[in-house]
N, C-alpha and C positions, 0 to 999 in steps of 0.2 A: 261334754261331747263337743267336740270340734266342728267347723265348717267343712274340713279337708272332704273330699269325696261328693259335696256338693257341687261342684263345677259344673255339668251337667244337668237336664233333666228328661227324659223321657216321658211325653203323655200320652197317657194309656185310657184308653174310653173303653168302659166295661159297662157291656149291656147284661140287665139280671129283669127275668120277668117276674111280675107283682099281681097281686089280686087283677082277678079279669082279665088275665091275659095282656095287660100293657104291658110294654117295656118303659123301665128307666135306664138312660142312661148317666153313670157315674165317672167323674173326670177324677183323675188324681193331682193332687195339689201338687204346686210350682213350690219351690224350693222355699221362696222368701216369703211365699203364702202359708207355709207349712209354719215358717218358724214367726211370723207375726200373728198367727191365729194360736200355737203352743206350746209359746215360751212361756215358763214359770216368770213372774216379774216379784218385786217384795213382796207387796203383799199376799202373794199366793203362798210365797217361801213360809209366813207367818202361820197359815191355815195347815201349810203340807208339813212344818219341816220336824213335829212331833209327830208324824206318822213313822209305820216302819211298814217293810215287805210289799204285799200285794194290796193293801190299807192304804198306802202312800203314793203306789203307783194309783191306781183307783179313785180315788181321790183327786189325784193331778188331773187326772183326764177328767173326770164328772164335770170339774170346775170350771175347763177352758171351754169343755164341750157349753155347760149350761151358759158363757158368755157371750159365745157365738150362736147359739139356738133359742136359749130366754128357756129354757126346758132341761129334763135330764133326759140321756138316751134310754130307748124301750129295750133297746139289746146289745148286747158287746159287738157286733157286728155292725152298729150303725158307726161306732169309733172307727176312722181311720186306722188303717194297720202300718201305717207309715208314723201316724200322730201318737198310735201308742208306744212305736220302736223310739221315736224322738223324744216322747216325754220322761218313758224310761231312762233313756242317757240322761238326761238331767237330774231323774231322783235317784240314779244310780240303782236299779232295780232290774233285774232279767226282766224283758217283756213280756215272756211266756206267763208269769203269777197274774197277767190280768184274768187271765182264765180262772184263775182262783178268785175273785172281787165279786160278791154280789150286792 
């Protein structure tokens, strides 16, 4: 997957309410923040690149996710839907199969 189309960004702050009634709000990542927090690098390729389908994609994301958190996600929702569209280009994977990953 390419750069092309990145030129641009638009931030979007998405307020979602949580237990008790707070609000959080949620920023969407900046381009270059997107791809240095969910670029596959070697040794990830080493872990992913005997994966296939929804396994692989699933996987890519667990891994960057648990780099940047020290944890794994409690729910597919907590993934970026931007981070899983971008990791999918790289594993070469529809991003819709994360809905298949548990």
């Amino acid at each position: 997957m390419g750069l092309v189309g990145w030129g641009f960004c638009l931030i979007v702050f998405v307020s979602e309410t949580v237990g008790g009634g707070r609000v959080r709000v949620r920023r969407e990542r900046e381009p270059e923040e997107l791809i240095a927090a969910w670029t596959l690098l070697d040794g990830d390729w080493e872990l992913v690149g005997n994966k296939t389908g929804a396994t692989r994609l699933g996987f890519g994301l667990l891994l960057k996710f648990f780099e940047q958190k020290g944890r794994f996600p409690r729910h597919s929702g907590e993934v970026p839907k931007a981070a899983v569209d971008y990791v999918a280009g790289q594993v070469k994977v529809d991003p819709a199969l994360f809905a298949e990953y548990r």
